[in-house]
C-alpha positions in Angstrom: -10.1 -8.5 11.3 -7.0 -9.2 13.3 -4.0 -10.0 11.3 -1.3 -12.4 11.9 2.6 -12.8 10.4 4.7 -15.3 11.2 8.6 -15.8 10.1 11.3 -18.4 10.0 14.0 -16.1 8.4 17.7 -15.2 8.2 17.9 -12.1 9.3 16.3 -10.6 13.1 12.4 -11.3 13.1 11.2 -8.2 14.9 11.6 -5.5 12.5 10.4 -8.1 9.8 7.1 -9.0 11.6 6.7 -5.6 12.4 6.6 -4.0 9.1 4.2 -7.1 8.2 2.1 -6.1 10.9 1.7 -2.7 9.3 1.1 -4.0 6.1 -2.2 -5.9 7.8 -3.4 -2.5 9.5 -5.7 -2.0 7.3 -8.0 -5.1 8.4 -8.1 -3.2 11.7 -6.8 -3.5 15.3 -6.7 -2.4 19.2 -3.2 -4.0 20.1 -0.7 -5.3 18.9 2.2 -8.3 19.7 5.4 -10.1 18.8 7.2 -13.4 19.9 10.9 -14.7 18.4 12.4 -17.7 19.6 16.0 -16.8 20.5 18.7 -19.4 21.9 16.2 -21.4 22.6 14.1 -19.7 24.2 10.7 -17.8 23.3 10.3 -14.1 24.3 7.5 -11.6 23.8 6.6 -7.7 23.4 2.6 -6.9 23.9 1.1 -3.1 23.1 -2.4 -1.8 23.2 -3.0 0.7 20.8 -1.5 1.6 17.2 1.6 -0.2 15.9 3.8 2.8 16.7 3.0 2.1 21.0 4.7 -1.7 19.8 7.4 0.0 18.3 8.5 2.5 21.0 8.4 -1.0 23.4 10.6 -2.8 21.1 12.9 0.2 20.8 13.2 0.0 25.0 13.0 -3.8 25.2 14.6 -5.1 21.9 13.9 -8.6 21.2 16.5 -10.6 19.3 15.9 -14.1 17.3 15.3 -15.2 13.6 12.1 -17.1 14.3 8.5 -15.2 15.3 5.3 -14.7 15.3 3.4 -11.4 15.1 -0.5 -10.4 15.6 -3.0 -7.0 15.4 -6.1 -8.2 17.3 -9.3 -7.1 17.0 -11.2 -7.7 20.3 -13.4 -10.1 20.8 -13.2 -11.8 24.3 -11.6 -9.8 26.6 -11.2 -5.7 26.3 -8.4 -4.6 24.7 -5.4 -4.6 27.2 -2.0 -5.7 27.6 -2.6 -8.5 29.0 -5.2 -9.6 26.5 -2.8 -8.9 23.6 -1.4 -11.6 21.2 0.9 -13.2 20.9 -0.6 -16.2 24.2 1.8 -18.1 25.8 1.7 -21.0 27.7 4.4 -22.5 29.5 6.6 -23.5 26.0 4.3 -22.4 23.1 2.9 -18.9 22.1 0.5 -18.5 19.9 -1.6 -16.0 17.5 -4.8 -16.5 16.3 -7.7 -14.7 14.2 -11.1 -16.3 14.7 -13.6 -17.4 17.7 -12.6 -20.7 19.9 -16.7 -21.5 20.2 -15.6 -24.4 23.3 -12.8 -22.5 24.9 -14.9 -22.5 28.2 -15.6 -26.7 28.4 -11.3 -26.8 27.3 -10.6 -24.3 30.3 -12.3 -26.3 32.7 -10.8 -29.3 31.5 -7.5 -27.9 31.2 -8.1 -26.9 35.4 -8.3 -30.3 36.3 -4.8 -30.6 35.2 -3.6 -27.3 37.1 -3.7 -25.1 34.0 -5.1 -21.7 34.7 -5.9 -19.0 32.4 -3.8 -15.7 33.1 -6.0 -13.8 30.1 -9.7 -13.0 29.5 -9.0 -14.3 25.5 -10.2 -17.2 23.9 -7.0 -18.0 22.6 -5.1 -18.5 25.4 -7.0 -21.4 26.0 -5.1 -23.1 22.6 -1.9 -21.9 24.1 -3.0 -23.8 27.2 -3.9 -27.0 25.3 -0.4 -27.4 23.4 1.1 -26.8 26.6 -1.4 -29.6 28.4 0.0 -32.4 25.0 3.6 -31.0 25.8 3.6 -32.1 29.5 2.6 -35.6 29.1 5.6 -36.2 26.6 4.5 -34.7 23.4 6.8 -33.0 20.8 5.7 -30.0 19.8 4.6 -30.7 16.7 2.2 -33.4 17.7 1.1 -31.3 20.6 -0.1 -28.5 18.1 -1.8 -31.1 15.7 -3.7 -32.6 18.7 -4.6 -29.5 20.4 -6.2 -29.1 16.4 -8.1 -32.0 17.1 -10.2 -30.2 20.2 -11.1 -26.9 18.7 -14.3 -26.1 17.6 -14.9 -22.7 16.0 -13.2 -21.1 13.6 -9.8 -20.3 13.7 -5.9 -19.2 11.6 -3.5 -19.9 14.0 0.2 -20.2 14.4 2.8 -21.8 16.7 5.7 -21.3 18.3 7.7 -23.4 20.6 10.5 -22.5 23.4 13.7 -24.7 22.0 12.5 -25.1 18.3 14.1 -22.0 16.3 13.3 -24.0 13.0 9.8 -25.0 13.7 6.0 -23.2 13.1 3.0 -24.7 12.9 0.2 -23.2 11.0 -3.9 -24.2 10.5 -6.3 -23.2 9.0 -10.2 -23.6 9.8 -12.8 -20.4 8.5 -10.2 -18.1 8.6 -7.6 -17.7 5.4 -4.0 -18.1 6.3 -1.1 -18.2 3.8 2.3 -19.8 3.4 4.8 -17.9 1.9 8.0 -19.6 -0.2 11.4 -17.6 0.6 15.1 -18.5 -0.2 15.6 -20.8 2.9 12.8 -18.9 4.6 9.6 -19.3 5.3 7.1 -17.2 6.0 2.8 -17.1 7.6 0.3 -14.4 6.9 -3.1 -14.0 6.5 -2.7 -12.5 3.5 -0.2 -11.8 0.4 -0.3 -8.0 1.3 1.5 -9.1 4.6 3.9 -11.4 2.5 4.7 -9.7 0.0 7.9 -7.5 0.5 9.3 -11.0 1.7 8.4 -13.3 -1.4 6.2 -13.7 -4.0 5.5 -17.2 -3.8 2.6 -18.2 -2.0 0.1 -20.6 -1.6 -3.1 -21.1 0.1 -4.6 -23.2 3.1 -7.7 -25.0 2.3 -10.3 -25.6 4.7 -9.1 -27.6 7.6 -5.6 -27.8 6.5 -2.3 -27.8 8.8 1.1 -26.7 7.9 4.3 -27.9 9.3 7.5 -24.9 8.7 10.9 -25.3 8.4 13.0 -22.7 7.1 13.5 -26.1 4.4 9.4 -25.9 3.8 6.3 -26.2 4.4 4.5 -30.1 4.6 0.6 -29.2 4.6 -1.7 -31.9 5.5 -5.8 -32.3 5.8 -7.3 -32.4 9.0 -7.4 -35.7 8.6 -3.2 -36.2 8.6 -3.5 -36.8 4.8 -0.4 -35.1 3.2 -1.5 -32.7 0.6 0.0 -30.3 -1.9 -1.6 -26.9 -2.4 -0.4 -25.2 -5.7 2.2 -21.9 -5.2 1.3 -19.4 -7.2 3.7 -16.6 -8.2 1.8 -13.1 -7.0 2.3 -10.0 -8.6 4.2 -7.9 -6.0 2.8 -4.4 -7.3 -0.6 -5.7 -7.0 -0.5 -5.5 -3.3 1.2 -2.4 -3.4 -0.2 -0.4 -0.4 0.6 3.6 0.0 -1.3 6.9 -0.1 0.5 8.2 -3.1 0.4 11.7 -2.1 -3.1 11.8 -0.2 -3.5 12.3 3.5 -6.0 8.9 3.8 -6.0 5.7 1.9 -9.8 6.7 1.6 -9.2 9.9 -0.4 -6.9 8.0 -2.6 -9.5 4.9 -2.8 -12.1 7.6 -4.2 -9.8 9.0 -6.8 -9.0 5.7 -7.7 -12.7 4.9 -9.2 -12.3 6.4 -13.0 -9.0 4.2 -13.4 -10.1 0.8 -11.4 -14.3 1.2 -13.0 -12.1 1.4 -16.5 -9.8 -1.2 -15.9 -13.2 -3.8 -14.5 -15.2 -2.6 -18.0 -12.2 -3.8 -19.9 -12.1 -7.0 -18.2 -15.8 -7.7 -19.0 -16.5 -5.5 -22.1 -14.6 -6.1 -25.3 -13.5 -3.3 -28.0 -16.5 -4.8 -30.0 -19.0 -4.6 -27.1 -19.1 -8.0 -26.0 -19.7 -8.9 -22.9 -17.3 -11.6 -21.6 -17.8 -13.2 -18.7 -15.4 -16.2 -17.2 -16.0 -19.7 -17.3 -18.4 -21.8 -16.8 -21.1 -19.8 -18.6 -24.1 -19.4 -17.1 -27.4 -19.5 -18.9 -29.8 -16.9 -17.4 -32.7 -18.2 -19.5 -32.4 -21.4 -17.5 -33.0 -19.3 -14.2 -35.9 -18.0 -12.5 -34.4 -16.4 -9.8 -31.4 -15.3 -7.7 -30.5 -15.2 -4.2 -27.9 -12.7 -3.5 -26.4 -12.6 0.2 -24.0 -10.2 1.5 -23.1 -8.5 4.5 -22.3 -4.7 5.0 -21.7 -2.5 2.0 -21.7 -5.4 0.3 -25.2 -6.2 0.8 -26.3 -2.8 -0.3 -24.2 -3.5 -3.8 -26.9 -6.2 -3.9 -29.6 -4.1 -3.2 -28.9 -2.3 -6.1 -28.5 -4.5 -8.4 -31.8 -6.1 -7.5 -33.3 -3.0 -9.1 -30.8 -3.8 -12.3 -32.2 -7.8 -12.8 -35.9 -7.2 -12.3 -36.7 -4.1 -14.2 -33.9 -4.9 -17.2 -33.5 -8.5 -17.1 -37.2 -8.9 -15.5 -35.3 -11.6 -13.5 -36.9 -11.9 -9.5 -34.2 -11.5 -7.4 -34.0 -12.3 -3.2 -31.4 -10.4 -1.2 -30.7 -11.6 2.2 -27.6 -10.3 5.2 -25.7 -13.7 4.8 -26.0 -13.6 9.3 -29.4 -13.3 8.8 -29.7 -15.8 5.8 -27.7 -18.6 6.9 -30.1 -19.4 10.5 -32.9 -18.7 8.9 -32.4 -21.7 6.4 -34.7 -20.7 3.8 -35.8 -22.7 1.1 -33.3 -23.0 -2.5 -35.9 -23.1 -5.4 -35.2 -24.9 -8.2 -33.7 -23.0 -11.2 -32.1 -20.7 -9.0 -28.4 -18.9 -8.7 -27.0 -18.0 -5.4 -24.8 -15.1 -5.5 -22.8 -13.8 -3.3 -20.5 -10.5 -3.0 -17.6 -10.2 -0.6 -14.7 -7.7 -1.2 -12.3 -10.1 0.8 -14.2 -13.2 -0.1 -13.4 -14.0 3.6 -16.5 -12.5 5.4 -17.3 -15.4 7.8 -21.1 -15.1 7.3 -21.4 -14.8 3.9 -19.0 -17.8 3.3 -21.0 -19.7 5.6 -23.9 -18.6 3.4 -22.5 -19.9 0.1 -21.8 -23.2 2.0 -25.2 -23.6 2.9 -26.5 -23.0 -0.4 -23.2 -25.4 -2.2 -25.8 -28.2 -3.5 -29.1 -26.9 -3.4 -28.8 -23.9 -6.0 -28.0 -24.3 -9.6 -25.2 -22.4 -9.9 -23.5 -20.9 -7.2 -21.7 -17.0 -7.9 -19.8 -14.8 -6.3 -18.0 -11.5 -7.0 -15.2 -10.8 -5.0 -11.8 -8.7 -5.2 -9.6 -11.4 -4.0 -9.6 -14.0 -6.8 -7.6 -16.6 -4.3 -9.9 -16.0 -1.7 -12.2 -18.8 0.3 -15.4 -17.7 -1.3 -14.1 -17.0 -4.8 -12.5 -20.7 -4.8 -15.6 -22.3 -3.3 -18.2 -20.8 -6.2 -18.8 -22.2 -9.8 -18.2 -19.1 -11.2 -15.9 -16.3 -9.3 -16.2 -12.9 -10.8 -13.4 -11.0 -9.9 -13.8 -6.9 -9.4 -10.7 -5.6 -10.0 -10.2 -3.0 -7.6 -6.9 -3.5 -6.5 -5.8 -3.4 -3.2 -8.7 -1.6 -0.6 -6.7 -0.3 2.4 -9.2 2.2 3.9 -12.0 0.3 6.0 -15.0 1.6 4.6 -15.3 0.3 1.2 -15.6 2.7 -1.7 -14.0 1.6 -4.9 -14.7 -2.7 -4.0 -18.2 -0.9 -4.1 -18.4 0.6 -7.3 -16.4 -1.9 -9.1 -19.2 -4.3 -7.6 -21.9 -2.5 -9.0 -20.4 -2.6 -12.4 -19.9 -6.0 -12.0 -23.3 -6.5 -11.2 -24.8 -4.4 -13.8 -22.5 -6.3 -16.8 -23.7 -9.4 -14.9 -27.5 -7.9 -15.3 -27.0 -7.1 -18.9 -26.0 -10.4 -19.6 -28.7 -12.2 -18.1 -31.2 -9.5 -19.7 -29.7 -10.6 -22.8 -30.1 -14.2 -22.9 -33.4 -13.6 -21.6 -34.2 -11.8 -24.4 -35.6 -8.6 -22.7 -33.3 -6.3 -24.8 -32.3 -5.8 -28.3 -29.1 -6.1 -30.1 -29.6 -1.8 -29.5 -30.5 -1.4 -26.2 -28.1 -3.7 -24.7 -24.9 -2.0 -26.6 -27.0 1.9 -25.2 -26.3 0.5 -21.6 -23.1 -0.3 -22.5 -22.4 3.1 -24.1 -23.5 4.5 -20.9 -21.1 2.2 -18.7 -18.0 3.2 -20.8 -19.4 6.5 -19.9 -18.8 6.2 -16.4 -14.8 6.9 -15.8 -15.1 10.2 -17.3 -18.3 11.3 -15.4 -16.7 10.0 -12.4 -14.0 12.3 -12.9 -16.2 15.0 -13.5 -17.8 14.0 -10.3 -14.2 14.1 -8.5 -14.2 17.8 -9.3 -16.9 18.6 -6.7 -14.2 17.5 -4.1 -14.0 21.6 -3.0 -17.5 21.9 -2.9 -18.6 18.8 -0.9 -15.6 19.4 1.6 -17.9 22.8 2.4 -20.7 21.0 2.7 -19.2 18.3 4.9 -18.0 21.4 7.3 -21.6 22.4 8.3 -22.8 18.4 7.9 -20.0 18.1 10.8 -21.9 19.6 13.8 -24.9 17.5 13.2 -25.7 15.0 15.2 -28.6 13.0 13.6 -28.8 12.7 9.7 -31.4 11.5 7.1 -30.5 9.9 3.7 -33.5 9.9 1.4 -33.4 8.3 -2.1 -36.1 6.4 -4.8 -35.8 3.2 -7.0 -31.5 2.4 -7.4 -30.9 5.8 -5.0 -32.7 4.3 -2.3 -29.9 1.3 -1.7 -27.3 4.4 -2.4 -29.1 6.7 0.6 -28.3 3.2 3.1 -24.6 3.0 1.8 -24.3 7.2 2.3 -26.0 7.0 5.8 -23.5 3.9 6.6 -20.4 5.8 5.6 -21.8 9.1 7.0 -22.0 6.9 11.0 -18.9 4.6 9.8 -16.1 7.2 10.0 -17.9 10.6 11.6 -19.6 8.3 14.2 -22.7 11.0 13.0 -25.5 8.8 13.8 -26.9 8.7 10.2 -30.4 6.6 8.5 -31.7 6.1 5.3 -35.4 6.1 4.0 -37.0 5.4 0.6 -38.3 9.3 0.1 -42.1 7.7 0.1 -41.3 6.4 3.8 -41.0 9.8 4.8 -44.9 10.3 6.2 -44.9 7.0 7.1 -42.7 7.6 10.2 -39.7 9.1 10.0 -40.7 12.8 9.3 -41.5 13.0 12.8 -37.8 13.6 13.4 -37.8 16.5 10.9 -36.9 20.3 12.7 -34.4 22.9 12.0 -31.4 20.7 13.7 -31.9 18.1 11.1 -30.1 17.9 7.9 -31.1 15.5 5.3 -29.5 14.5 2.1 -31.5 13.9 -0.9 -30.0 11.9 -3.5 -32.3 13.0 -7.0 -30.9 12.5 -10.2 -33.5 14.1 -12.6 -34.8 10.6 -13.5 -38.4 9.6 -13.7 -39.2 9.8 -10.0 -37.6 12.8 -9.9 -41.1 14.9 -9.2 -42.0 12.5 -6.8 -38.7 13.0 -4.4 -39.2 16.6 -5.0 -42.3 16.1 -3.0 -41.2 14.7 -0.6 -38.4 16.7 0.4 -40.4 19.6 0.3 -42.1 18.2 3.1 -39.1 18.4 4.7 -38.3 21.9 4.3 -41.9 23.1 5.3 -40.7 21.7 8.5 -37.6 23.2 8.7 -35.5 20.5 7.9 -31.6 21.4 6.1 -32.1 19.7 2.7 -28.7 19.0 1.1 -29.7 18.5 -2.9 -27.0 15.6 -5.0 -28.3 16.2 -8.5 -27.7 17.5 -11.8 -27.9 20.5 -13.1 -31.3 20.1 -14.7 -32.3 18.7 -11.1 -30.8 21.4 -9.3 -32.6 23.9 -12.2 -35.9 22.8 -11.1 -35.7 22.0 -7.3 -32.8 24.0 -5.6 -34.9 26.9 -3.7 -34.7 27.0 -0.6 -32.5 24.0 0.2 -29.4 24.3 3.0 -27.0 23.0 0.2 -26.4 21.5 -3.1 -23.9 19.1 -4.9 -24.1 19.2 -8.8 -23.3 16.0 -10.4 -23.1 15.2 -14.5 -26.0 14.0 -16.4 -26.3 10.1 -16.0 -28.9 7.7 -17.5 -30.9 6.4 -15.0 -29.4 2.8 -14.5 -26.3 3.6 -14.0 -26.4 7.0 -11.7 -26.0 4.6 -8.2 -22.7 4.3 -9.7 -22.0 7.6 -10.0 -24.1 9.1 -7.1 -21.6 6.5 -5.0 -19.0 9.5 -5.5 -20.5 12.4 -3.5 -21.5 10.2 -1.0 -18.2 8.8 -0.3 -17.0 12.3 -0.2 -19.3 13.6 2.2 -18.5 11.0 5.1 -14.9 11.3 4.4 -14.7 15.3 4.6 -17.0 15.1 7.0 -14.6 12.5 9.5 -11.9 15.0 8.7 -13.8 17.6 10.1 -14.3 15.6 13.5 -10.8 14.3 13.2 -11.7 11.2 13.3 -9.4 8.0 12.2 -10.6 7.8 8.5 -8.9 5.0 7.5 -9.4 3.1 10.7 -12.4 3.7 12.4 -13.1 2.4 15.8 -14.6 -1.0 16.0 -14.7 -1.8 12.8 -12.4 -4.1 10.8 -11.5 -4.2 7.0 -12.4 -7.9 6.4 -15.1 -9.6 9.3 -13.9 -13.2 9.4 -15.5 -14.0 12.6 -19.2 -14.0 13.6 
């Protein structure tokens, strides 16, 4: 969710910031800006739309200077306009900013009393305003930005730039991650490595609260308090943020293709040669714990869904899952001998952070299980499992999903184990069946040609049902969420024994419904119930496999064949065909796959 750049460099800043800014794409975006600082003085070029509408502006209006800020803004006060664009300026200072100014309203009207009017419908103009305010009543810029830090309320990565001061930035830091890159007598501002990366690979983090003062010499980071700090640089792995389609039209077909390697390469990191399972330190010992909270948000959430199945019927664990926006007002009770656990792909989500914060004291042990191993949540748990999915371009999450349910089922293993509810035998059988996985996902991949027909007559629809039992029944919510993500199909799911408790009412001969039925032991039961849907008419799509399909396949609108799974571990696979689905079917529409409208990679706002 919006994504900002910034650069003190030694060669011209706008192409620089600009090939940053497509780097951060990916989190998602309705316009787009730039500001350099250029003999002296500050200049800006403002676009709505994609990157390429910035570009055409630049090419017409060039803007020249070695010092600038850059922004992709995701809106949240003020439609998405010119006008409401980043970089804000005010008077001498522009500024770019990801987050939500909670007081900009009581600061605006202060900030009238003083003849300061807002030109903008943003939030963030209002900061622009303030350092402005500090500047006229004799303030240098830098102590203008630190006390205009001093009057914000919300959350908030932001980054300053002054008329007059080519070898000055000022970055901060508060719910929103912001990094400082290291360069050869440059410096560089992102909110993440991806951004920073074809400039340096020496970066380090902001903490909470913390402000940075740039010079192309270095960056002095302080507390919010003034307190001079030093946060650790840490060298990055450049191909690690490596970001291109490698031959496929979306970064979403090439996410799904990715899954045998990444699930393969997260098994090794957890499961050793001998069958060990390995997790990082500090160990946790389940038979200490009597239950888990896990709190999520999206995708995410339905990870945890899953796995709730996975630590109550194999580790007979009892297990809470919350939304972390719902979770974190409603304030509920932390029992004793509890874990909170928590599953972000980013590890910046704003709610579920604010989540793990609330819980930071109260449970035992707090856990989460994230992709970003530097990230806010990772470095604020006890124990930080990392996935291991590599770089996730495409908005809606599909290989941070399945690596998180492998996670989550190693975790679930582990904790069945110490708990003593398996055997030396059945522990290293569910393992057999997880190294298993890779190779049936490929196998799954192979169905791409199939599901890409099926996708073609899902396209005209516009309602559809996902029906599932037991582990499928978190799977049917994460394909009904794809399904409305990227085809904007209006999609719901239903545990198949809902089905004559409401929702068959929508049933007709306009309605398809996908039923995901691996021939496990509920098997006969979701027969049942999609047969109820087909004596009304309804298109039944089958996922299944071939013994499933064997038994159940008259008389349905369409099938998918999948490989024989065991039963715990078939959300995993099952994940495949339901990513493929949504994506064919958004190709079909011609949709933007990769970024849908609205949405944003990484939510680090309310």
């Amino acid at each position: 969710m919006c994504g900002i750049v910034g650069v003190l460099g030694n060669h011209e800043a706008a192409p620089i910031l600009v090939e940053a800014l497509k780097r951060l794409e990916y989190r998602g975006y309705d316009s787009a800006g730039i500001a350099t600082v250029n003999a002296g003085k500050l200049a800006r070029r403002r676009a709505v739309g994609k990157l390429v509408n910035l570009g055409d502006l630049l090419v017409h209006e060039p803007l020249a200077g070695k010092s600038g800020i850059g922004h992709t803004r995701w809106a949240t006060h003020g439609e998405p306009n010119a006008t409401n664009a980043h970089p804000h300026r005010s008077g001498p200072v522009a500024v770019v900013h990801n987050g939500i100014i909670e007081n900009f309203r009581e600061l605006r009207a202060e900030l009238a009393q003083h003849g300061l009017t807002p030109q903008t419908d943003t939030d963030t103009e209002t900061v622009a305003m303030l350092a402005q305010h500090f500047m006229d009543g004799g303030m240098s810029a830098t102590d203008a930005a630190i006390a205009t830090l001093g009057k914000l309320h919300g959350a908030f990565a932001l980054a300053f730039l002054f008329d007059g001061e080519e070898d000055l930035m000022i970055a901060a830091r508060k719910g929103s991650p912001l990094a400082i890159g290291y360069g050869d007598g440059e410096m560089f501002v992102g909110s993440d490595a991806i951004a920073l990366s074809p400039m340096t690979d020496r970066i380090s983090y902001l903490e909470e609260g913390d402000y940075a003062i740039l010079t192309r010499a270095g960056a002095s980071v302080f507390t919010a308090d003034g307190k001079a700090v030093d946060r650790e640089i840490r060298k990055i792995e450049v191909g690690a943020t490596r970001i291109d389609k490698a031959g496929h039209k979306h970064f979403m077909a090439k996410e799904i293709a990715e899954q045998p390697t990444v699930i393969a390469e997260t098994l090794a990191n957890y499961i050793s040669k001998s069958g060990e399972i390995r997790l990082p330190d500090p160990q946790i010992d389940f038979s200490k714990v009597d239950r888990i909270t896990m709190v999520a948000c999206g995708t995410a959430s339905l990870a945890c869904l899953t796995a709730k199945y996975w630590f109550e019927q194999i580790a007979r664990l009892p297990v809470e899952v919350d939304v972390a926006s719902e979770f974190r007002y409603r304030e509920p009770p932390i029992p004793a001998r509890s874990v909170s656990l928590f599953v972000s792909q980013s590890g910046e989500t704003a709610d579920t952070l604010a989540a793990l914060r609330y819980c930071a004291g109260k449970a035992d042990n707090i856990v989460s299980v994230v992709n970003v191993p530097e990230s806010s949540i990772a470095r604020e748990s006890d124990l930080a499992l990392p996935i291991y999915a590599g770089v996730e371009v495409g908005v809606a999450s599909t290989k941070a999903f399945t690596c998180q349910l492998t996670v989550l089922f190693v975790l679930a293993l582990k904790a069945a184990s110490q708990r003593g509810e398996l055997t030396d035998a059945q522990l290293q059988d569910h393992i057999a069946q997880l190294r298993r996985l890779p190779a049936l996902m490929a196998e799954a991949l192979d169905q791409n040609a199939k599901v890409k027909e099926t996708a073609r007559k899902l396209s005209s629809a516009r309602d559809v049902l996902f029906l599932g039992r037991g582990p499928l029944y978190p799977l049917a919510h994460e394909g009904a969420l794809k399904l409305k993500e990227i085809s904007y199909i209006h999609a719901e799911a239903y545990a198949s024994g809902e089905l004559k408790h409401g929702p068959i009412a929508l049933i007709d001969e306009n309605m398809p419904v996908v039923v995901m039925a691996p021939r496990d032991r509920l098997f006969d039961k979701t027969v049942s119930n999609m047969q109820e849907v087909m004596a009304r008419k309804g298109k039944v799509i089958l996922v299944s496999d071939r013994e499933g399909l064997s038994e159940a396949s008259i008389g349905v609108w369409d099938t998918i064949e999948m490989p024989d799974v065991s039963d715990a571990v078939a959300p995993i696979l099952y994940a495949i065909p339901a990513q493929l689905l949504a994506y064919h079917t958004a190709v079909a529409k011609g949709t933007d796959v990769d970024q849908p409208r609205n949405l944003a990679k990484s939510v680090t706002v309310e």
